[in-house]
C-alpha positions in Angstrom: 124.8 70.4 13.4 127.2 70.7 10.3 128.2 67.1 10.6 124.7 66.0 10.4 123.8 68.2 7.7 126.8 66.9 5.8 125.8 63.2 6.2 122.7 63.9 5.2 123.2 65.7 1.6 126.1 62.6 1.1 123.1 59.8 2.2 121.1 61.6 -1.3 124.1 60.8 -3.2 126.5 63.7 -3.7 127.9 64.5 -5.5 127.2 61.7 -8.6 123.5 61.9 -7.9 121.5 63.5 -10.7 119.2 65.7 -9.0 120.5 68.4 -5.8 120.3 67.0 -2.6 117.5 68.4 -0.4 118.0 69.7 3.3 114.7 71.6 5.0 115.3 74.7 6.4 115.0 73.7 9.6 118.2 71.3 9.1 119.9 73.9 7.3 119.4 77.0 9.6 118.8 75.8 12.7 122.4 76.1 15.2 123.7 77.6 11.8 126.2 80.7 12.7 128.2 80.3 9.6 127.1 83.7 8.2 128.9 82.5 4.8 126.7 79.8 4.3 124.3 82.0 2.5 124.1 85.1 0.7 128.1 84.8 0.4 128.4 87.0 -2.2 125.9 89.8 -1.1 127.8 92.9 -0.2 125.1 94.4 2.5 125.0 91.0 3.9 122.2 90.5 6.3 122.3 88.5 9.5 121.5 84.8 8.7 118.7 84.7 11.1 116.9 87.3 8.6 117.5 84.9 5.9 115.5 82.4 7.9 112.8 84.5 9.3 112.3 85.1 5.1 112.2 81.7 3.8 109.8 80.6 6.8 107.6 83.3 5.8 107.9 82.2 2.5 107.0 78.9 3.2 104.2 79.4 5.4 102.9 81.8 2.8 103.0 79.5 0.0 101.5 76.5 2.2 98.3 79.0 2.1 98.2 79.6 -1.3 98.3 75.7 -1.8 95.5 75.2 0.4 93.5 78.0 -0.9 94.5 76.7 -4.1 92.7 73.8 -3.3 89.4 75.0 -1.6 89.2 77.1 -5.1 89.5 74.1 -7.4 86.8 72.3 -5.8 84.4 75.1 -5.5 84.7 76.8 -9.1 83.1 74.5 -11.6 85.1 76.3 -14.9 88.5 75.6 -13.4 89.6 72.5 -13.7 91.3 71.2 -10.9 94.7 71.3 -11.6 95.0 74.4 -14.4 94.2 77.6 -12.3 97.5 79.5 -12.0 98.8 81.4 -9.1 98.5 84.6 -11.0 94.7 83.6 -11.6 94.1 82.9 -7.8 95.8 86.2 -6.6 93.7 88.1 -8.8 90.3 86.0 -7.9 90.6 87.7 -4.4 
């Protein structure tokens, strides 16, 4: 698993690339038991499965805000599409 992770940030070009090289948190997580991976510096350190579980929640969470995102920008005829904030779409509820 670390192998492969490794190939894969060098295939984005690190380190002379210009940008960070991406991994998805499946390929950085998943058969990951390095618990210093993460967090390192955090001194109530948490398992790194609960680092996962977090950032997948995240993820799903902002997926849904996307989409609702969406549905709101076609149906609201003042907002256009593109310009309504996060902030504006929590507080439409």
């Amino acid at each position: 698993m670390k192998d492969n992770l490794i190939k894969k940030i060098y295939e984005q070009g690190y380190p002379d690339a210009q940008t960070a090289p991406l991994v998805s948190l499946e390929e950085f997580f998943e058969g990951n038991e390095d618990e210093g991976s993460i967090g390192c510096n955090l001194m109530d350190h948490p398992e790194i499965d609960t680092f996962y579980l977090k950032l997948k929640v995240s993820q799903v969470y902002k997926t849904y805000l996307m989409k609702l995102w969406k549905l709101k920008t076609m149906n609201i005829g003042h907002f256009r599409k593109g310009y309504i904030s996060y902030q504006a779409l929590i507080s439409k509820k």
